[in-house]
N, C-alpha and C positions, 0 to 999 in steps of 0.2 A: 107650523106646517112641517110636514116627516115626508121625507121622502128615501125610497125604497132602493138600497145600495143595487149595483149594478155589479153581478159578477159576470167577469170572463171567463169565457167558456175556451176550450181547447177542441177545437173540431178530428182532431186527428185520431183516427183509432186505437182502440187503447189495445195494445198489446200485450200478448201472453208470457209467461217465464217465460217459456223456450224460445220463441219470436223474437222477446229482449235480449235473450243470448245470441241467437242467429244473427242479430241487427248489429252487438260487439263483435262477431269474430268475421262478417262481413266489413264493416269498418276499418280492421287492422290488418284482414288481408286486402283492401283495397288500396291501403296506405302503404304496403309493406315495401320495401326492406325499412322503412322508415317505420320507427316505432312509436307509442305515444303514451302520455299519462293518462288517469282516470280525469283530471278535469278536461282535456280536449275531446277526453268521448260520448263524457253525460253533456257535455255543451251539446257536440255535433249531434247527438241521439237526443237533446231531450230530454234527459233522464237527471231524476235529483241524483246529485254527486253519492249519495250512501245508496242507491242502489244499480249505482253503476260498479261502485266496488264489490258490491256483494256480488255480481255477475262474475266481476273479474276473480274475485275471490274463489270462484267454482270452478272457474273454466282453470285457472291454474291449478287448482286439486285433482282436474283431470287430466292435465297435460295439455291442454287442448291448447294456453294461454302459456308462453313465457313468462319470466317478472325480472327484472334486473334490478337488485337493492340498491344499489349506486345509482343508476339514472332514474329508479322509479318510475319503468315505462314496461308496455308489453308487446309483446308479438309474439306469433304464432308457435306451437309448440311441438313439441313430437305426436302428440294425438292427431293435432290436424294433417299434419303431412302423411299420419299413416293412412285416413280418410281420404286425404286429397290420388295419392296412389293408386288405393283401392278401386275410385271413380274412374282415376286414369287409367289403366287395363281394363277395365270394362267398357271403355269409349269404342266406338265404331265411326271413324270421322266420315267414310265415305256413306255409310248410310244417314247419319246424321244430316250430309249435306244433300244429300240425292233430293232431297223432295223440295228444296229450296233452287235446284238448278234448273229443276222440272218446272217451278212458279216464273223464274226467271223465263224461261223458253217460251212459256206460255203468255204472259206477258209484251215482249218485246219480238217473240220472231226469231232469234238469231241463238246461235249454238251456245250453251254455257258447260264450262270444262271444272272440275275439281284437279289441283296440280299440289305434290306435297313436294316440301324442300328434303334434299341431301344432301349435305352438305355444298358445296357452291354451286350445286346443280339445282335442276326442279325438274320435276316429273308428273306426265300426264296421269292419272288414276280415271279419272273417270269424264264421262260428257253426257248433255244430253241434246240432242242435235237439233236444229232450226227444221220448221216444217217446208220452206223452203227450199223450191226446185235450186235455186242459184244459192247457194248456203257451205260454209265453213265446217269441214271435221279435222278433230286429229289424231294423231297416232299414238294411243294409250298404251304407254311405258318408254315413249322415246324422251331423253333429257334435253334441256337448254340452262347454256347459262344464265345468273342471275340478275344480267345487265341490258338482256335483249326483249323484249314483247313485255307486256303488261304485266303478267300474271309473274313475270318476274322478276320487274321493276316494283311491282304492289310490296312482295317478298322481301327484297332489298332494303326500300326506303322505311320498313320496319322492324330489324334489325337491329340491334345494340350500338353503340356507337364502335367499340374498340371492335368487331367483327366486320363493318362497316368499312371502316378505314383497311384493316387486312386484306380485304377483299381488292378494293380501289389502289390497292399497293401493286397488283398484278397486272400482267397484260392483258388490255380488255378484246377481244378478238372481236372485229367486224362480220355480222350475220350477213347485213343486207346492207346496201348503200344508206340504208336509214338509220340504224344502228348505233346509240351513243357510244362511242370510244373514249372521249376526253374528261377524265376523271373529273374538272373540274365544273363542267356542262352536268356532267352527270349525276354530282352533288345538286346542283342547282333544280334539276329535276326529281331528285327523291325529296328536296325541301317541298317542292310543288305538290306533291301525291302527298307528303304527311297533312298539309296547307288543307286540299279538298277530299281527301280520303278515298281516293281511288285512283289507277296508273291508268294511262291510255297509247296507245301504243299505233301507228301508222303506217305497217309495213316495217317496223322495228327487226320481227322476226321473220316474215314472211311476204313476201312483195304482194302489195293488192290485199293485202288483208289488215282488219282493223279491230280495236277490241280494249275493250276495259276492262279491267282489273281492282280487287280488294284483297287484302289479306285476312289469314283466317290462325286465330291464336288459340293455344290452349289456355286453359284456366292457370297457368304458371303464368303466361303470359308470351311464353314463347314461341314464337311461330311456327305452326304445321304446316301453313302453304298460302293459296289462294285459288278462289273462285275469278271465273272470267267469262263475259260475254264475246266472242268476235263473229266477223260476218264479213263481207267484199268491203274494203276501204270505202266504197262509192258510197254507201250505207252510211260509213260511220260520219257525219256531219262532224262540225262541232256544237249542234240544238244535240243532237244524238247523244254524243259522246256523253254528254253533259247529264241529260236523264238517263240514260243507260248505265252511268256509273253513280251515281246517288243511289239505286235500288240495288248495282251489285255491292256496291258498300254500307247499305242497310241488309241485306240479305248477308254479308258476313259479317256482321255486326252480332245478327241471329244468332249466326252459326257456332262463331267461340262464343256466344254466351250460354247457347246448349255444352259448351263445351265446360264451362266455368268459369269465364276471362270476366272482369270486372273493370270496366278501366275505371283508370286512379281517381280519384273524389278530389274535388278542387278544393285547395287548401282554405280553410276561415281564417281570420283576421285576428290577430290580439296574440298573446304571450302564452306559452305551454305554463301549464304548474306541474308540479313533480310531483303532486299527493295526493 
């Protein structure tokens, strides 16, 4: 009796050169400032180890790929940042976000704002207003700081650590009786916002008013601002708060990814090789 071997099939699409390049230089800048060998990236991609080199072997002819002969690992190179640049002055953040503030509104009812950071300030840029007679506006170009309302607590709690802490080294001025002051409360709340990904805020900045908040990242990864829904506190439940910020933290999730932002790929298991 003969019977008929059983091959395994790989269902996944087969990918092009260029694809397989895009899928290497997505991978290490998703990884970056952390660099990596060629066996962690034909593991994590997939790819037999001799033509994962050969990619890498191209993309370093172009610049596009660093090599370090000592660690035998790569990251990104002068070609890519001069690409990554060139996208980046072409960007238009508030148009890019417009039509997702306008989904939000539509949506939910309730005002949604575009706010970009300056230094420990944050600034209104844009909104698009709740259809609602009894509804939330605000005043586009006027600043707050980083530690009061949502959209600027979103801002904060996403932040680098050592900016983080320079900030929390300052005197926190009280907006509103609601207002975190106590740097050590106030850590304890940006843990909370990194925790569900999005701030919420209850008359923080503005008495009677209530509102959630996400942050919005460039493809470096470093913060432009944040998107915010607010509306009359009486509004903001916590059923409310709770769906109302999952969608503006899925809607800037969108938004730095129209932007370029990647967040970081979770690390696999087992030992790097160096070759």
């Amino acid at each position: 009796m003969t019977t008929t071997p059983v091959i395994a099939r790989d269902d996944r699409p087969v990918r092009s050169g260029l694809g397989r390049a895009l899928d290497v230089i997505n991978i290490i800048a998703g990884r970056a400032p952390e660099t990596l060998g060629v066996s962690t990236i034909a593991r994590e991609l997939g790819l037999p180890k001799a033509v994962a080199y050969r990619i890498l072997k191209e993309l370093v002819a172009d610049d596009f790929l660093s090599f370090n002969e000592e660690t035998k690992r790569y990251r990104l190179g002068t070609g890519a940042l001069a690409v990554g640049l060139a996208a980046l002055r072409a960007l238009d953040v508030p148009e890019i976000a417009r039509r997702y503030l306008v989904r939000l509104v539509r949506g939910t009812g309730e005002t949604a704002t575009l706010s970009v950071r300056q230094g420990w300030i944050r600034v209104y840029i844009d909104q698009v207003l709740s259809p609602h007679e009894v509804r939330m506006s605000v005043s586009l170009g006027t600043s707050h700081p980083l530690h009061s309302g949502s959209s600027s607590k979103a801002i904060l709690a996403a932040l680098p650590a050592v900016e983080l802490d320079e900030y929390l080294g300052q005197p926190l001025d009280r907006v509103t009786p609601s207002t975190i002051t106590d740097p050590d409360l106030l850590r304890a709340e940006l843990a909370r916002i990194r925790r569900q990904g999005y701030a919420v805020s209850l008359g923080e900045r503005q008495n009677g008013a209530g509102s959630v908040a996400a942050a919005v990242r460039y493809g470096t990864g470093q913060v432009f601002g944040s998107i915010s829904l607010c509306g009359p506190q009486d509004r903001f439940t916590p059923q409310v708060c709770a769906a109302h910020g999952a969608l503006v933290a899925a809607a800037a999730g969108e938004i730095s990814g129209e932007l370029g932002f990647r967040p970081p790929m979770p690390r696999s298991g087992g030992g790097e090789g160096t070759s």
